[in-house]
N, C-alpha and C positions, 0 to 999 in steps of 0.2 A: 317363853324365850323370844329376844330381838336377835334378827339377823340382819347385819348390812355388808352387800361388798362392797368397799371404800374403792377397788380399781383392783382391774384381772385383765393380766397381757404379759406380752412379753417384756414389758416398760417398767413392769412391777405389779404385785400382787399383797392386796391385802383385805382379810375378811372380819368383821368384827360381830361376835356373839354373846350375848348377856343373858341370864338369865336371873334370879333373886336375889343371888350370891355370888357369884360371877360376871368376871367383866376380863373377856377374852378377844384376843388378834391370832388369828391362822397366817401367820405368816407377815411377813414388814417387808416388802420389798417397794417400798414406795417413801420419798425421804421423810424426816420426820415432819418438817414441816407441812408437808401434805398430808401426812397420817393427824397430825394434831387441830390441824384445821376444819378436818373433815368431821373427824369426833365432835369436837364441839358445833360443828355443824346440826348431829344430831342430840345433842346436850349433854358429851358423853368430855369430864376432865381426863386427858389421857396421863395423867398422875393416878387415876383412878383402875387404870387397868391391870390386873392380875398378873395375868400368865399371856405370853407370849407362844404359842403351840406351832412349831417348826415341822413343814412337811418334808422339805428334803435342801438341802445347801446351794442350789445355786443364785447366782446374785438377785435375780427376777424376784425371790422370795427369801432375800437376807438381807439389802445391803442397807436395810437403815438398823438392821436388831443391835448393834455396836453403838450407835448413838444414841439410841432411845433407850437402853439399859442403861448406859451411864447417866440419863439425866434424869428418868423416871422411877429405876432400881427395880424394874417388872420382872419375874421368875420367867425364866426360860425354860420350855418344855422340848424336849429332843432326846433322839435316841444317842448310842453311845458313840454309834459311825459317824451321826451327823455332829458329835461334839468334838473328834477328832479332827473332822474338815474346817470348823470354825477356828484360825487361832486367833479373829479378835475377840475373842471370850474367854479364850482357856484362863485365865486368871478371877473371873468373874465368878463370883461367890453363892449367887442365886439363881441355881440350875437343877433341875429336874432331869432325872434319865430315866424314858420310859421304854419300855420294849414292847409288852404287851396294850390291856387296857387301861385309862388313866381315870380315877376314881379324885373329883374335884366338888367336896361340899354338894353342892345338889346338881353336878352335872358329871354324866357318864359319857367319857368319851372310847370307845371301840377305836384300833389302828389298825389298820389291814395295808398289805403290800401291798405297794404299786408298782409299773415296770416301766423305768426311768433312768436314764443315762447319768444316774449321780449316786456313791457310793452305798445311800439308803435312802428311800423313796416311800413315803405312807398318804394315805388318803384316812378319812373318820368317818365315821358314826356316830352324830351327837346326841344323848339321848339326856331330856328335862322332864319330869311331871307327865307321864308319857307321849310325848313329842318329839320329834326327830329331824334332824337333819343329816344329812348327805355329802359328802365334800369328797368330789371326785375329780381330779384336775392333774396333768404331768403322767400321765400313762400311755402307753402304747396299745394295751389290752387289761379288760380285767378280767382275774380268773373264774372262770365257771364257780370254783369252792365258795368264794364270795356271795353268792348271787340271795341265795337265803338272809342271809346278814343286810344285803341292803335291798328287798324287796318292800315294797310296799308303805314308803317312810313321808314324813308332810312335807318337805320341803328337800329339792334337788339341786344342789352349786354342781354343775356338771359340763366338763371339760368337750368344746364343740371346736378344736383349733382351726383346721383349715376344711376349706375346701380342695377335694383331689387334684381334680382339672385344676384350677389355681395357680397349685401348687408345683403340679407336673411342668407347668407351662409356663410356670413364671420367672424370676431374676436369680435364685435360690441354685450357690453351687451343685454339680449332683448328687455330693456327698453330705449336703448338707438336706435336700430334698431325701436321701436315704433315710437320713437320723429319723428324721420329722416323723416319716411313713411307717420306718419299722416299730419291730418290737417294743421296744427304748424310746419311743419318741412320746407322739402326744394322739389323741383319739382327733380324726376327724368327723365331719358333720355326720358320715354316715353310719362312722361307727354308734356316735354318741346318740344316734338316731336309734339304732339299733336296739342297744342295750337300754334306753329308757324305756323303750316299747316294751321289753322284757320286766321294768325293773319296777315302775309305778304302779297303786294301787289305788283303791277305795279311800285309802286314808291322806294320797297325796293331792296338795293343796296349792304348789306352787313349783316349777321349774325355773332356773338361770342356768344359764348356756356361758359358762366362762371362755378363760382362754385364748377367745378369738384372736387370730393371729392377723395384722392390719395390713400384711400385705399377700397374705394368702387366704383367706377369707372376708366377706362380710357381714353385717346382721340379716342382710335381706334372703342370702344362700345357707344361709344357721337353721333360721327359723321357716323356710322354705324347705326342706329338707326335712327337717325333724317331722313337721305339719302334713307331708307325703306320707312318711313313712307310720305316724300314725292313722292314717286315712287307711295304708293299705291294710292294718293289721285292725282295721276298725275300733281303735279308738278314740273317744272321744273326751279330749281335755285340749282347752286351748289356753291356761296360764302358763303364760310361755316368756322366758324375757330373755332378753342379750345383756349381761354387761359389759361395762367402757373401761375403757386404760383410765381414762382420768376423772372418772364421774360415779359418784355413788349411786347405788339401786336406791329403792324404795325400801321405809322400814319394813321387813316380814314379819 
């Protein structure tokens, strides 16, 4: 399996995963022309790509899937809620409605809730050749029931939004600092600290820290953070990365 995040933010988000037979985007919230540039950046024709795998409808992680289905013709993956909120597609012909897990030629994708201020919200489990990735981003909390499902997997896209203090203290209405913190919002540094301390094993290989929110976080309080809270619970793993609104990772 290849993994790249092409850009993770509030600016837009999109992830791209390949494996033998597949050639997949989590999400198009970034325009095409930056989605198309980037691909071929890593020599990937985005006429080439499959399926389109929608985590939940807000613009941040939709607003280019209207124009790159029209001009690519790539099957969109989404639930039934989330086909209701899209209506630049409801006409569109090659669409997917998944509920539970989604079974793609030689890639297994697992959906699990997420708890997100949008009328349907999922995170994945991607599972190749026994290889795994994680994709955990736009939550508030994850639930305890989960935690066996994503324990111990090789690679972690894993949602670090803000930092608290930041946040508490920064330009952000109070109501809009509520969203962020509650339930419905997004996991901060400490959380996402928290729960990978929990969540990595012997088999993981690599961490990114999505999300980051550019004015209530930074990479150096991300990765500060996460790097304590391993220290306290004595772990040792330092593959650790941030990614950028505008900037691709490295291939995984």
């Amino acid at each position: 399996m290849r993994v790249v995040v092409l850009a993770s933010g509030s600016e837009g988000n999109v992830t791209y995963i390949e494996t033998k037979e597949i050639k997949l985007l989590i999400d198009i919230g970034k325009n095409t022309k930056y989605i198309k540039e980037n691909l071929e950046n890593i020599g990937v024709d985005p006429s080439e790509i499959q399926y389109i795998l929608i985590s939940h409808t807000h613009k941040d992680h939709t607003s280019a899937l209207k124009t790159f289905v029209n001009r690519y013709k790539t099957t969109v993956l989404l639930s039934q809620k989330m086909f209701y909120e899209l209506e630049e597609i409801k006409e569109y012909e090659n669409i997917i409605i998944y509920e539970d897990d989604i079974f793609l030629k030689d890639l297994k994708i697992k959906t699990i809730k997420s708890s997100h201020d949008a009328p349907d919200a999922r995170n994945f489990i991607l599972e190749n050749n026994e290889k795994s990735v994680v994709y955990v981003t736009d939550t508030g909390y994850i639930n305890r029931k989960y935690f066996d499902l994503l324990k111990n997997k090789d690679i972690y896209l894993f949602e670090s939004n803000h930092d608290i203090e930041m946040l508490l203290n920064g330009p952000y209405p109070k109501w809009l600092k509520t969203r962020v913190v509650g339930s419905y919002g997004h996991l901060s540094n400490k959380d996402s600290s928290f729960y990978l301390s929990k969540l990595i094993g012997e088999n993981t290989k690599k961490i990114v820290l999505m999300h980051l929110s550019h004015i209530n976080n930074t990479e150096e309080k991300a990765l500060e953070m996460i790097h304590e809270t391993f220290k306290e619970y004595e772990i040792d793993f330092k593959d650790i990365k941030c990614a950028k609104r505008s900037e691709i990772t490295e291939v995984l």
